[in-house]
C-alpha positions as CSV (number, residue, x, y, z in Angstrom):
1,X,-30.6,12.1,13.2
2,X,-27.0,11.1,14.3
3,X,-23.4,10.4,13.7
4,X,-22.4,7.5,12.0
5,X,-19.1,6.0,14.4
6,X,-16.7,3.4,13.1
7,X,-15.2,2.4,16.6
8,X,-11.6,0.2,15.9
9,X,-13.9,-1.7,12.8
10,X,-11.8,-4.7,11.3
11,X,-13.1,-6.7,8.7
12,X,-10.9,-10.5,7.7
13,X,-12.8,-12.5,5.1
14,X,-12.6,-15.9,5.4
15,X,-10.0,-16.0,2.6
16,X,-7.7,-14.5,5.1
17,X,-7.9,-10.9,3.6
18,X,-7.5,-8.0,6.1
19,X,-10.0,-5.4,4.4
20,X,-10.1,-3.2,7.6
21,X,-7.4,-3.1,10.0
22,X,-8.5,-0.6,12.8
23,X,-11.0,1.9,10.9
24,X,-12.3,5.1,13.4
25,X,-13.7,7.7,12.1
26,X,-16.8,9.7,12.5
27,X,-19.5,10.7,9.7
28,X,-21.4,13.8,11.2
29,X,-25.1,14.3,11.1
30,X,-25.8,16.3,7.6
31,X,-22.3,15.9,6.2
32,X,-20.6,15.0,2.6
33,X,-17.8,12.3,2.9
34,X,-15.7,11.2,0.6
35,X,-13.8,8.0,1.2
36,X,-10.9,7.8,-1.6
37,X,-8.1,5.8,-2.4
38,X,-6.8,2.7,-4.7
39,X,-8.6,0.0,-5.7
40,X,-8.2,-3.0,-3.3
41,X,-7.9,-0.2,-0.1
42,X,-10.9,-1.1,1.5
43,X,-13.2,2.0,1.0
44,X,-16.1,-0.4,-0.6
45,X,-15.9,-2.8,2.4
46,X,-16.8,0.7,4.4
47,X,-20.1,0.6,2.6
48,X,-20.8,-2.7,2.8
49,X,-20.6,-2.4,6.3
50,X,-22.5,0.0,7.0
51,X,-25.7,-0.8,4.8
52,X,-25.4,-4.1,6.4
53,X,-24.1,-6.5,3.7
54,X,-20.9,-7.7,5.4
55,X,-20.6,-8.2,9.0
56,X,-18.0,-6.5,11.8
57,X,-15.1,-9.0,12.2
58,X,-14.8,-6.9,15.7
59,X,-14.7,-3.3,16.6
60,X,-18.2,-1.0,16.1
61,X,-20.1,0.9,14.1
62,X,-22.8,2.8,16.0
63,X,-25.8,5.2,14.9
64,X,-28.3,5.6,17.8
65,X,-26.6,2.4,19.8
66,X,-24.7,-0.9,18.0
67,X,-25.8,-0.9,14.7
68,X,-24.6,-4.3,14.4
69,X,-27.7,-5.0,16.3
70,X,-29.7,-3.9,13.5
71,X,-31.1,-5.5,10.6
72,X,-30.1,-4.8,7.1
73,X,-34.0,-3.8,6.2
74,X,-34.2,-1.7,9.2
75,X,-31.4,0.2,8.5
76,X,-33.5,2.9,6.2
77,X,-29.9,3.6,4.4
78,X,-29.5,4.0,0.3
79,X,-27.2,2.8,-1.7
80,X,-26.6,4.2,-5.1
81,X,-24.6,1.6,-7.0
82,X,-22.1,1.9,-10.0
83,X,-23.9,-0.2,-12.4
84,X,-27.4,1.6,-11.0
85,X,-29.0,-1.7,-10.4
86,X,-32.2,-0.7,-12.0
87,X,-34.9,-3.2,-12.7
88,X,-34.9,-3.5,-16.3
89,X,-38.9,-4.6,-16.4
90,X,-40.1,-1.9,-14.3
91,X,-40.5,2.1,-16.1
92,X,-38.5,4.5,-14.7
93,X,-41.4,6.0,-12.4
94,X,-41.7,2.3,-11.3
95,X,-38.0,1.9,-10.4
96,X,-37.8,5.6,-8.1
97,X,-41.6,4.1,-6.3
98,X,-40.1,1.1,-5.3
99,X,-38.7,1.9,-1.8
100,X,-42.2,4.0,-1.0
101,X,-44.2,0.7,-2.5
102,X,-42.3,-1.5,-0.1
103,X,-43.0,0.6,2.8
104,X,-46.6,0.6,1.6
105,X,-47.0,4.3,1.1
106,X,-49.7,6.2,-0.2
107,X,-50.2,5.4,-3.8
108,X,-51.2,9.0,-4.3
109,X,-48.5,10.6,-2.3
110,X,-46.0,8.0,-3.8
111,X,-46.7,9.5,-7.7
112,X,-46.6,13.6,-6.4
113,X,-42.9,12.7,-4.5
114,X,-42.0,10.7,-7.9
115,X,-43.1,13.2,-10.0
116,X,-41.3,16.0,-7.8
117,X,-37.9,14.3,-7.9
118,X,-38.1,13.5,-11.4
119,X,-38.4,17.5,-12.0
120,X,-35.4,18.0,-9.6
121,X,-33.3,15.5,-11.5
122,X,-34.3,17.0,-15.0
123,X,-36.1,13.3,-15.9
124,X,-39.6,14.4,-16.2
125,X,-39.6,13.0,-19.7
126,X,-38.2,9.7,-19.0
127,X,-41.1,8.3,-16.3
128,X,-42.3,5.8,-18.9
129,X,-39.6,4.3,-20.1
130,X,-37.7,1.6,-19.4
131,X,-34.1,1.3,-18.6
132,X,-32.9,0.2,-21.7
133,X,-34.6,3.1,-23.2
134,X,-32.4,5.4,-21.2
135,X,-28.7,6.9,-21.4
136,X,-25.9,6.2,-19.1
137,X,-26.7,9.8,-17.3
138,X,-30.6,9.3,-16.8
139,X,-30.1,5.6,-15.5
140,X,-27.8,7.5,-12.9
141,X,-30.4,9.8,-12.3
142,X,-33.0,6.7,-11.8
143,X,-30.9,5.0,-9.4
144,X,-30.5,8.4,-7.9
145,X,-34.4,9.8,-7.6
146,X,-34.9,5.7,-6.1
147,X,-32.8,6.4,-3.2
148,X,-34.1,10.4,-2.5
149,X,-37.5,8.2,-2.6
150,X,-36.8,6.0,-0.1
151,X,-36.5,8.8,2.2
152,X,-33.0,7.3,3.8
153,X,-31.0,8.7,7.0
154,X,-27.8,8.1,5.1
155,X,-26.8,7.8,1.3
156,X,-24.4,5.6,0.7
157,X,-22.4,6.3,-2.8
158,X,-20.3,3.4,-4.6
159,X,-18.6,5.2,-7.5
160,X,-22.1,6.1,-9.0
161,X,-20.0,8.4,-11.6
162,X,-17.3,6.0,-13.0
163,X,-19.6,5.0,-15.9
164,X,-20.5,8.5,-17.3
165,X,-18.5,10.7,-19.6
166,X,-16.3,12.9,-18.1
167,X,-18.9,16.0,-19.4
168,X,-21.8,14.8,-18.4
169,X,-19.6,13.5,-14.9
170,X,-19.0,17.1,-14.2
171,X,-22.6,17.7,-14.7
172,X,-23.6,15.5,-12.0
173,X,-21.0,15.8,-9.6
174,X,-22.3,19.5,-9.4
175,X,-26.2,18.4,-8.9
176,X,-25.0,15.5,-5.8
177,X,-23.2,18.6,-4.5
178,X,-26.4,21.0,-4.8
179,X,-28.7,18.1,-3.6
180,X,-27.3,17.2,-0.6
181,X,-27.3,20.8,0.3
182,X,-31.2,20.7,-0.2
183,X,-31.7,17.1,1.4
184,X,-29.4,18.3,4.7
185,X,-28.5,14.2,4.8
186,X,-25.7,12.6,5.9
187,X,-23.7,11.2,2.1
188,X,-21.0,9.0,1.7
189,X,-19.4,8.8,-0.9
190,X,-16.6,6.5,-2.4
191,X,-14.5,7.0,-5.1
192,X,-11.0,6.4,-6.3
193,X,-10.9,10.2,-8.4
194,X,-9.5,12.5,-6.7
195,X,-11.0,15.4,-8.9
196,X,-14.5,14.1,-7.4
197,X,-13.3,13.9,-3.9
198,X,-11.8,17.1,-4.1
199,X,-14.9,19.3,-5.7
200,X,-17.4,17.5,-3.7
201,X,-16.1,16.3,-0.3
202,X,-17.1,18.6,2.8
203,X,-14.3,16.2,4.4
204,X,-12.2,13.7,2.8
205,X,-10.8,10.0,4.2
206,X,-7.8,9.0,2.0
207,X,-7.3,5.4,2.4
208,X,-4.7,2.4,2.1
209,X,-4.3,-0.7,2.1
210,X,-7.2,-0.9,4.9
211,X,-6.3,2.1,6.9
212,X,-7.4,5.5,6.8
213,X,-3.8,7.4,6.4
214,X,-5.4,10.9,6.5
215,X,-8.7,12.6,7.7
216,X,-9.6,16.2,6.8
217,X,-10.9,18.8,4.7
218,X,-10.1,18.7,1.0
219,X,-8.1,22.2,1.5
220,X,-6.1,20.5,4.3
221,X,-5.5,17.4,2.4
222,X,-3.9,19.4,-0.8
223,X,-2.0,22.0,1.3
224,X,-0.6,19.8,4.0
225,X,-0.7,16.1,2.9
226,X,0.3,13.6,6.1
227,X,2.6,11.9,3.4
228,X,4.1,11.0,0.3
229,X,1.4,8.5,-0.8
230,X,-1.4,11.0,0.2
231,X,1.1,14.2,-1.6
232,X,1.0,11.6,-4.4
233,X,-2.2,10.4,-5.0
234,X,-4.0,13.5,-4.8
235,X,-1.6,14.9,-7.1
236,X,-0.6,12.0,-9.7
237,X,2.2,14.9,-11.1
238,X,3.9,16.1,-8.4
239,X,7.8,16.1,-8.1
240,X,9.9,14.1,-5.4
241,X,13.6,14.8,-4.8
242,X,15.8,13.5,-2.2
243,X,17.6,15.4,0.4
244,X,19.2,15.7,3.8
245,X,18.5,18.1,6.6
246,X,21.1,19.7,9.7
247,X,20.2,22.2,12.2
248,X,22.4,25.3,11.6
249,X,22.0,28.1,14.6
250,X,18.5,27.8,15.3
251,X,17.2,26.7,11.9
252,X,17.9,24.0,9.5
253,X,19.7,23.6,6.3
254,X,17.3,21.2,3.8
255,X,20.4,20.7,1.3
256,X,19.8,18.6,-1.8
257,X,22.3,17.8,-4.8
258,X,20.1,20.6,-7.2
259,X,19.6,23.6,-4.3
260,X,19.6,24.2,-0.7
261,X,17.5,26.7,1.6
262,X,16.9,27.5,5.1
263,X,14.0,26.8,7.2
264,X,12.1,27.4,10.5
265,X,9.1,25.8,9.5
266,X,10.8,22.3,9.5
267,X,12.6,20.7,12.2
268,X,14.5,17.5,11.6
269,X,17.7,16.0,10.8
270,X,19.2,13.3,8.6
271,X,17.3,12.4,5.2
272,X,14.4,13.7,3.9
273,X,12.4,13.8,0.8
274,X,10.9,17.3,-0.8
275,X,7.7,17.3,-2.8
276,X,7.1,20.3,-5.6
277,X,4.1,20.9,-7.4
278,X,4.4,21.2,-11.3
279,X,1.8,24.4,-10.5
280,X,3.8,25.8,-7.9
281,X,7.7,26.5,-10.2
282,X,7.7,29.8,-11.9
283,X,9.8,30.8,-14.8
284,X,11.5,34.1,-13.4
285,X,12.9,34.6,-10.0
286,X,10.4,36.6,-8.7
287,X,8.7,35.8,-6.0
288,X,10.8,32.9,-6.2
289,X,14.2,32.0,-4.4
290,X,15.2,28.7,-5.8
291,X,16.8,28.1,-9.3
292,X,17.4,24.8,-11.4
293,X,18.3,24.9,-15.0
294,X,17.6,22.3,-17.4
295,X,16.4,21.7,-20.8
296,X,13.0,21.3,-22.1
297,X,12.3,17.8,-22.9
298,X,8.7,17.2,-23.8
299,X,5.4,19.8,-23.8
300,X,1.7,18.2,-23.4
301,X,-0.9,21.2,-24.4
302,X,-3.6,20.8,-22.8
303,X,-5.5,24.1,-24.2
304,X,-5.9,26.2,-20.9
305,X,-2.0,25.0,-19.8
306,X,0.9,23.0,-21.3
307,X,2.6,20.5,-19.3
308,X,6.8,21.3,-18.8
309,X,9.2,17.9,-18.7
310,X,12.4,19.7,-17.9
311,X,15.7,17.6,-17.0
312,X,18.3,19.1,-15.0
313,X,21.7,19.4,-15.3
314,X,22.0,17.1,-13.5
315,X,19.4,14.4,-14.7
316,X,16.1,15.1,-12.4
317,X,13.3,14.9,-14.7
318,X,10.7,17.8,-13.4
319,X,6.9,18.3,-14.7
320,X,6.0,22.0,-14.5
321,X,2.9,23.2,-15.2
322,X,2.9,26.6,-17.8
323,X,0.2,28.6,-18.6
324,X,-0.8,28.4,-22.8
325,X,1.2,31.0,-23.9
326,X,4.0,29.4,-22.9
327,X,6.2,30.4,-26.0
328,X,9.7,28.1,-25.3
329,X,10.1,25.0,-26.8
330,X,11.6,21.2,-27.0
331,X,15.1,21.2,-26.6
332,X,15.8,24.6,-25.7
333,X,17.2,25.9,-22.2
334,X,15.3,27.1,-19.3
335,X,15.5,28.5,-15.8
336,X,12.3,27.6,-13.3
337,X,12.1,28.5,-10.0
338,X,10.1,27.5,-6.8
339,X,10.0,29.1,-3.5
340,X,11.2,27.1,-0.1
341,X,7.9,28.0,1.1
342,X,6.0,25.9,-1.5
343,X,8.0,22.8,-1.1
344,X,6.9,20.0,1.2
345,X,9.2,18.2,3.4
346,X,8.7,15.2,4.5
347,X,11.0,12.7,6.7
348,X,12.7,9.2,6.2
349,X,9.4,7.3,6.6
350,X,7.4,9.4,4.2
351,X,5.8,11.7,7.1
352,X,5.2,14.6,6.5
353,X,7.0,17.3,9.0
């Protein structure tokens, strides 16, 4: 096996869209990736490109030499769809033998590796029926045990989940996760839900508007996001205020019209803009440093945590995240507090500092 190596890849359809402006990045031998971001950002054309659908408008994508050189049959990659693309005449044990019957496999040794994955993937029961026969969750599976089949160097995921219930979307994102550890192959994975990119990714690739704005581990991406549209979209509730920042004797001053704190860990002047989790505010000043008062404006339960709208004093609308026993109500006044050390800061362009 190999990396997979996007080398400066652009891709301009003859409509005159620029899918891919630039792409590098490197898929390692054995690893998960999850490529996540909007619709319309170009993560699909990644695929596409790869298993040999669309071609390189210039730049490179290499796996054992150009594999622009290579064929799409020749490729030996899978691609697990989001419509599963199962053949609706053929039986479910038909549909996971076709990649062995078109590489003229063993009969024999075709049936024990179908009957093996269909154990694995908990549809033992389902060999003899046909798609239409099946739910939403063993038609994923189908498309699923196809691929494994096939025996491919890399997997190639295109939101295989979106059509599931969230419950049963859970379920599976926890089997990919436990069957790529047992397959040791190279997945990626696309997606525009951050909750599977997060849970599943051994490294994440957030995407926009056909350019990979941030590359790293899913721990790295949440703690230290390289912007405001990364901070953002991996966090749909996170809170933006607006500031400006001075260097004071060897530190600087990050001053806003709601608080103001010293800091070492940021160097900058002029404006900035602070992010603050809703998870991150507390509701008594310890361990925290920084106060705003407000009043409670709307509460969303959610069971295991209820959802905070405060507006300031002075007319910032804040979500904070409480825990269920939260025992305040609409209307009344509150406190919260957040320490410096939690906030982001980022500079006039959105960059993170």
């Amino acid at each position: 096996m190999a990396d997979l190596q996007f080398e400066q890849v652009n891709k301009i359809y003859s409509s005159g869209v620029h899918a891919l402006k630039g792409v590098s990045f490197t898929a390692y031998d054995g690893e998960f990736v999850v490529i996540v971001g909007p619709s319309g950002c170009g993560k699909t054309t990644i695929l596409r490109l790869i298993a040999g659908l669309e071609e390189v408008t210039d730049g490179e994508i290499l796996l054992d030499g150009n594999l622009t050189d290579v064929s799409v049959k020749d490729r030996n990659f899978a691609m697990v769809f989001q419509n599963y693309a199962l053949y609706p005449h053929m039986t479910v044990r038909q549909n996971i033998a076709l990649g062995c019957d078109l590489k003229k496999q063993d009969k024999e040794s075709t049936q024990k590796k179908v009957q093996e994955i269909a154990r694995v993937l908990g549809i033992e029961d389902c060999l003899d029926r046909r798609p239409n026969q099946l739910s939403g969750g063993q038609k994923q599976r189908t498309a699923l045990g196809r691929a494994i089949a096939s025996d491919p160097r890399i997997f190639l995921f295109d939101e295989p989940l979106s059509n599931l219930d969230p419950s049963l979307r859970g379920q599976t994102r926890r089997e990919l996760k436990a069957l790529h550890g047992k397959l040791n192959k190279t997945f990626i994975y696309v997606t525009h839900d951050k909750t599977e990119a997060m849970t599943m990714a051994d490294r994440l690739i957030i995407m926009r508007e056909g350019k990979i704005v941030q590359n790293d581990a899913p721990a790295t991406v949440y703690a230290q996001p390289a912007d405001t549209f990364v901070a953002e979209f991996m966090d749909p509730d996170i809170n933006f205020m607006q500031g400006e920042c001075h260097e004071k004797e060897g530190t600087y001053l990050v001053k806003t019209d709601h608080f103001e704190f010293e800091s070492t860990a940021v160097s900058c002047t002029g404006r900035v803009t602070l992010a603050m989790r809703g998870v991150d505010f507390c509701f008594d000043e310890k361990p925290c440093s920084i106060k705003i008062d407000g009043t409670i404006t709307a509460m969303d339960n959610l069971g295991d945590e209820i959802k905070v709208t405060v507006l300031s004093k002075l007319g910032k609308s804040l979500l904070v995240r409480a825990n269920s026993d939260f025992s305040k109500m609409v209307g009344e006044s509150i406190r919260i507090w957040i320490d410096a050390d939690k906030i982001l800061v980022f500079d006039g362009d959105g960059k993170r500092i």
